[in-house]
Jmol script that loads the backbone (N, CA, C; Angstrom):
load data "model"
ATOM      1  N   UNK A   1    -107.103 -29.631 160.435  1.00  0.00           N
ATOM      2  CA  UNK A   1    -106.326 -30.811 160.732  1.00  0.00           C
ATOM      3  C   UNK A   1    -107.271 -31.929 161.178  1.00  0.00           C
ATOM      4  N   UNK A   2    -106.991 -33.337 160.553  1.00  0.00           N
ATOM      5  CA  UNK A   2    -107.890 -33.936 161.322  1.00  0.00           C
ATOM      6  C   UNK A   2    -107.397 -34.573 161.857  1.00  0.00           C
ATOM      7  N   UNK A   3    -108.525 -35.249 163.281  1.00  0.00           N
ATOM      8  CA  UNK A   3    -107.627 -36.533 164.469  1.00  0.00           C
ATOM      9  C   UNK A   3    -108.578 -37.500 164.159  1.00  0.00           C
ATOM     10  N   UNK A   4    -107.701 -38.567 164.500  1.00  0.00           N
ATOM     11  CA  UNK A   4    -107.935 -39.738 164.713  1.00  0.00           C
ATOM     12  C   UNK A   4    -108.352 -39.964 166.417  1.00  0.00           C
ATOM     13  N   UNK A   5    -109.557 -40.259 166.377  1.00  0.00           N
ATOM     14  CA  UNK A   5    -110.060 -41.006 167.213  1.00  0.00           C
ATOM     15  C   UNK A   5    -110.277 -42.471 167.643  1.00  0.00           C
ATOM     16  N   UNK A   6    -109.865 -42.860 168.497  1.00  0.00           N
ATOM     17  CA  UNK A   6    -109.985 -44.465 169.000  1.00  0.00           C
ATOM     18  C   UNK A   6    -111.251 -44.962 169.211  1.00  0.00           C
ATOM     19  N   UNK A   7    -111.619 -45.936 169.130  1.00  0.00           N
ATOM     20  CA  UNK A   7    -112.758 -46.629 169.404  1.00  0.00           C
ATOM     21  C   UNK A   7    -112.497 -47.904 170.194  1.00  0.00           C
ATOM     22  N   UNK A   8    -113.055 -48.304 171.240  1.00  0.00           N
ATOM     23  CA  UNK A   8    -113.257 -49.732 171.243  1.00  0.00           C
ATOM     24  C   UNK A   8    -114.074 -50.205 171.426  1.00  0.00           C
ATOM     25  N   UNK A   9    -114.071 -51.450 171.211  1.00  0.00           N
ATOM     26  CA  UNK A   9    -114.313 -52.509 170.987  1.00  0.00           C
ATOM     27  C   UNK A   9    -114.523 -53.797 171.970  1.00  0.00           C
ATOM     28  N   UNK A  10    -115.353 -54.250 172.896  1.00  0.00           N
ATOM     29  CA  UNK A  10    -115.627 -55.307 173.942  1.00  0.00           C
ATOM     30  C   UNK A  10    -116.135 -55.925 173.121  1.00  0.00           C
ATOM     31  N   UNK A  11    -116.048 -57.384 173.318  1.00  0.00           N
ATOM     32  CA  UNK A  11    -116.503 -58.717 173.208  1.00  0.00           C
ATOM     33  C   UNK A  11    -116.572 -59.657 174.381  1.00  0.00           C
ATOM     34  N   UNK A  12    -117.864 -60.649 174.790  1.00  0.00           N
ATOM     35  CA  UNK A  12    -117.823 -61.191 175.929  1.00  0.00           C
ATOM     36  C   UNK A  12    -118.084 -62.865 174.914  1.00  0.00           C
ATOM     37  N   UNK A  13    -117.589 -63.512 175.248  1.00  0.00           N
ATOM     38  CA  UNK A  13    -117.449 -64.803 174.256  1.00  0.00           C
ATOM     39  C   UNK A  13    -118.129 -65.739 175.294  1.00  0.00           C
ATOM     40  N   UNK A  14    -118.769 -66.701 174.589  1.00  0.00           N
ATOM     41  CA  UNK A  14    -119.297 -68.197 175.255  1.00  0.00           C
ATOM     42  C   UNK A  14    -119.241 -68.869 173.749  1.00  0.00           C
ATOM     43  N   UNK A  15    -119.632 -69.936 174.107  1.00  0.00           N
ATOM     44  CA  UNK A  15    -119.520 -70.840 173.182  1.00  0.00           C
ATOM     45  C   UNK A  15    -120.177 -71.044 171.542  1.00  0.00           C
ATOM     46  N   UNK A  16    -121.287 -70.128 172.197  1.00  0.00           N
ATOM     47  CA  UNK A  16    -122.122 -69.734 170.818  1.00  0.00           C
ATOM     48  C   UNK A  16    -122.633 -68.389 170.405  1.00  0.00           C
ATOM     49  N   UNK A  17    -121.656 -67.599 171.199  1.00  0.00           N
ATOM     50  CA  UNK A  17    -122.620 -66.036 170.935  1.00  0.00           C
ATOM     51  C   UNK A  17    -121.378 -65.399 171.052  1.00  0.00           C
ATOM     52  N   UNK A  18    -121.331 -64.052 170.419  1.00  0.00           N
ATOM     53  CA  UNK A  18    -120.492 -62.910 171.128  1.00  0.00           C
ATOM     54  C   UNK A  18    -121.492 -62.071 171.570  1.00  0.00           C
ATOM     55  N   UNK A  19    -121.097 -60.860 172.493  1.00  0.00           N
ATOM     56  CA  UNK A  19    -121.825 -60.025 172.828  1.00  0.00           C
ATOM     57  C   UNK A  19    -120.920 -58.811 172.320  1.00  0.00           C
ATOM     58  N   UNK A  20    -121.052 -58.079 171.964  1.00  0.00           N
ATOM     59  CA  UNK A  20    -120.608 -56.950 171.523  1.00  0.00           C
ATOM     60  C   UNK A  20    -121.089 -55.364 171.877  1.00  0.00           C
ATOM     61  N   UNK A  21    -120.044 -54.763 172.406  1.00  0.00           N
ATOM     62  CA  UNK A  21    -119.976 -53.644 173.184  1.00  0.00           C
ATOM     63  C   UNK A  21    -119.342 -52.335 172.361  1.00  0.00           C
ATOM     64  N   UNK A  22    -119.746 -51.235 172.131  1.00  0.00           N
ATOM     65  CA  UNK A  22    -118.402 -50.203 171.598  1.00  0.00           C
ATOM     66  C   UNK A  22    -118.937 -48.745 172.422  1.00  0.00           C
ATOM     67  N   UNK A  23    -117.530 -48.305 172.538  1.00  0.00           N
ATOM     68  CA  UNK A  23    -117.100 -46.991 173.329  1.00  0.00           C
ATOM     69  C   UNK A  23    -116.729 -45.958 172.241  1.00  0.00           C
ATOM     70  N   UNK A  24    -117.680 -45.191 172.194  1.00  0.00           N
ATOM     71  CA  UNK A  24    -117.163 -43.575 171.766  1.00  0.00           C
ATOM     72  C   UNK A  24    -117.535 -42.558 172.230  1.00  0.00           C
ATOM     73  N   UNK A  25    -116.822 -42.494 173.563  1.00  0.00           N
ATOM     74  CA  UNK A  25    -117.453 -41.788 174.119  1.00  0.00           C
ATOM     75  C   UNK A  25    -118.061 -41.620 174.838  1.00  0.00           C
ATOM     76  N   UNK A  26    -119.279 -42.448 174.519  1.00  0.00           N
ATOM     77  CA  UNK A  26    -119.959 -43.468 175.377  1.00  0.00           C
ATOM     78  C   UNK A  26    -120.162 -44.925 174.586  1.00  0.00           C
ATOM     79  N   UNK A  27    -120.579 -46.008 175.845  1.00  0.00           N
ATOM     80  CA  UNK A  27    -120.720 -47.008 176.026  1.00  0.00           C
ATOM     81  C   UNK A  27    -121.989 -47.851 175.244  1.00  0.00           C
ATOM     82  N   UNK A  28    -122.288 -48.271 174.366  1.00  0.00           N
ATOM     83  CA  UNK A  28    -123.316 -48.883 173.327  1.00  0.00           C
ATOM     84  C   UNK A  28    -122.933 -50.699 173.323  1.00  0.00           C
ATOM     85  N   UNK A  29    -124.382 -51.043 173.555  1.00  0.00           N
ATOM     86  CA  UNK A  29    -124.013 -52.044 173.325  1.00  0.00           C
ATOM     87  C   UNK A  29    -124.925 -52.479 171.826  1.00  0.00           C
ATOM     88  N   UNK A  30    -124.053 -53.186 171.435  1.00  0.00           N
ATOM     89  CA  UNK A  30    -124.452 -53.497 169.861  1.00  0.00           C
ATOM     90  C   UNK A  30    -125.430 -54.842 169.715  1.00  0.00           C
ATOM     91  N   UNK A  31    -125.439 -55.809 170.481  1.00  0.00           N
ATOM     92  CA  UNK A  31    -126.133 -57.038 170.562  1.00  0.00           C
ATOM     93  C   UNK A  31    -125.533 -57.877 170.897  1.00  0.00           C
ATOM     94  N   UNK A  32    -125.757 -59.218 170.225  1.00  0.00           N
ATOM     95  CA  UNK A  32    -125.032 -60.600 170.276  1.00  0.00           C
ATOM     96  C   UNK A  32    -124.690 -61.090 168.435  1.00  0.00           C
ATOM     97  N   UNK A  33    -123.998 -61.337 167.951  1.00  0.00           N
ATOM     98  CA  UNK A  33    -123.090 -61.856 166.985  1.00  0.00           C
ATOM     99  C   UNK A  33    -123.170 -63.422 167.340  1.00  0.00           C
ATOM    100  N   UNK A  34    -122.949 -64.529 166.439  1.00  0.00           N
ATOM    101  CA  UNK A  34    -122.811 -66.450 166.420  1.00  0.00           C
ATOM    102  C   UNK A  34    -121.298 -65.981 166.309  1.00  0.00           C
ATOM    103  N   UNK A  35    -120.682 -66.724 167.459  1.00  0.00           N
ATOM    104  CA  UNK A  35    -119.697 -67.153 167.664  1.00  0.00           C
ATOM    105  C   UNK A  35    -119.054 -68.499 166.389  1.00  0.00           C
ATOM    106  N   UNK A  36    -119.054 -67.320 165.320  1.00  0.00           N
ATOM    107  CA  UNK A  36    -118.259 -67.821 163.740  1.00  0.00           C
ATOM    108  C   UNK A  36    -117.335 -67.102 163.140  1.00  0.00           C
ATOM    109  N   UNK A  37    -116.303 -67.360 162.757  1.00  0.00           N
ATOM    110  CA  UNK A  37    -115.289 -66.506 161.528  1.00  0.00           C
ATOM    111  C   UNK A  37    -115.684 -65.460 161.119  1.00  0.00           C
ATOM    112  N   UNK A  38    -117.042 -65.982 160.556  1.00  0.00           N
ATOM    113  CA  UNK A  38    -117.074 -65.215 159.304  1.00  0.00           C
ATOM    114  C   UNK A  38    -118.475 -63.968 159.908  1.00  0.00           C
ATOM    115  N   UNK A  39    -119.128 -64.435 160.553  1.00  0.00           N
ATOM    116  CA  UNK A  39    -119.789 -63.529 161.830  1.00  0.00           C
ATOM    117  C   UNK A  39    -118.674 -61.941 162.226  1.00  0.00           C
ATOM    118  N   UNK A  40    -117.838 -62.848 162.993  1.00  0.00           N
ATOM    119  CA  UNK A  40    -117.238 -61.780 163.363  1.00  0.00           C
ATOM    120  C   UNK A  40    -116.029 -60.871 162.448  1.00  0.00           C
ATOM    121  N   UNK A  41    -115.971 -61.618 161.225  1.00  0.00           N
ATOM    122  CA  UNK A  41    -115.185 -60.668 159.783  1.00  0.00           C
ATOM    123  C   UNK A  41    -116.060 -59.694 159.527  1.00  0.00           C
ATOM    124  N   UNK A  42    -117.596 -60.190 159.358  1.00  0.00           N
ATOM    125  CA  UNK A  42    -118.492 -58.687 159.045  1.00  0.00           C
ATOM    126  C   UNK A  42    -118.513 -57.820 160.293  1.00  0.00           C
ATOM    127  N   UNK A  43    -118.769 -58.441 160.776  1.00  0.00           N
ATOM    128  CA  UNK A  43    -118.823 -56.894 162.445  1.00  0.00           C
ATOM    129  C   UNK A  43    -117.708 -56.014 162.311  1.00  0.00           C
ATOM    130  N   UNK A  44    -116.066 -56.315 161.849  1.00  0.00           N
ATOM    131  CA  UNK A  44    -115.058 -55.702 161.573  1.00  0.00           C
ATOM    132  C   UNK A  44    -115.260 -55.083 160.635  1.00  0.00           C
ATOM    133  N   UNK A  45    -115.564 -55.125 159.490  1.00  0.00           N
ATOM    134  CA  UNK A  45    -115.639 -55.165 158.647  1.00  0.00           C
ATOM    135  C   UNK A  45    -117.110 -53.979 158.407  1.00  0.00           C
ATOM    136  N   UNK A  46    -117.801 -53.630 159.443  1.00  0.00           N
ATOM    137  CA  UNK A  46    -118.938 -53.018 159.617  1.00  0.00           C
ATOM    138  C   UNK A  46    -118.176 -51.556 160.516  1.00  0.00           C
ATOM    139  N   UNK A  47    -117.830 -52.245 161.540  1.00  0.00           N
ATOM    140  CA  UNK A  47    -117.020 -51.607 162.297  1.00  0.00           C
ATOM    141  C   UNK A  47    -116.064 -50.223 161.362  1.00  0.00           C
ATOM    142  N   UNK A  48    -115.293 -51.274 160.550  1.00  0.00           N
ATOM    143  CA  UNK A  48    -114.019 -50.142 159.802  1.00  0.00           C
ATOM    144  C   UNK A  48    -114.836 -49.402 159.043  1.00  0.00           C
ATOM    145  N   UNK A  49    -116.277 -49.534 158.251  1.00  0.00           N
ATOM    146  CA  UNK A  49    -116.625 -48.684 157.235  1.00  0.00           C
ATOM    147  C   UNK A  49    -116.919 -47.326 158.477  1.00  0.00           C
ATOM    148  N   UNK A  50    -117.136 -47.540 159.341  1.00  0.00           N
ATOM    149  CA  UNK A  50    -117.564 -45.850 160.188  1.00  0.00           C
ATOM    150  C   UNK A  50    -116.584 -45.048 160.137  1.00  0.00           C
TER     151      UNK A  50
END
end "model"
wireframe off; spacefill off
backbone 0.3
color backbone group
């Protein structure tokens, strides 16, 4: 049977950066991301392929 596991997902926003955080388990931080659309469509988008 398989489960579904949750993940999340932190973001700390300013004006020109995200910072990006994810939990599985444990706590990783991923870097900083440009606070853009299309920036943060690939991180999702990076995110869902795992």
């Amino acid at each position: 049977m398989e489960r579904n596991i949750g993940v999340f997902v932190a973001m700390d926003t300013n004006k020109e950066a995200i910072a990006v955080a994810v939990a599985e388990g444990e706590v990783r931080f991923l870097g900083e991301i440009p606070n853009r659309a299309d920036a943060v469509r690939k991180l999702i988008e990076k995110l869902a392929s795992k």
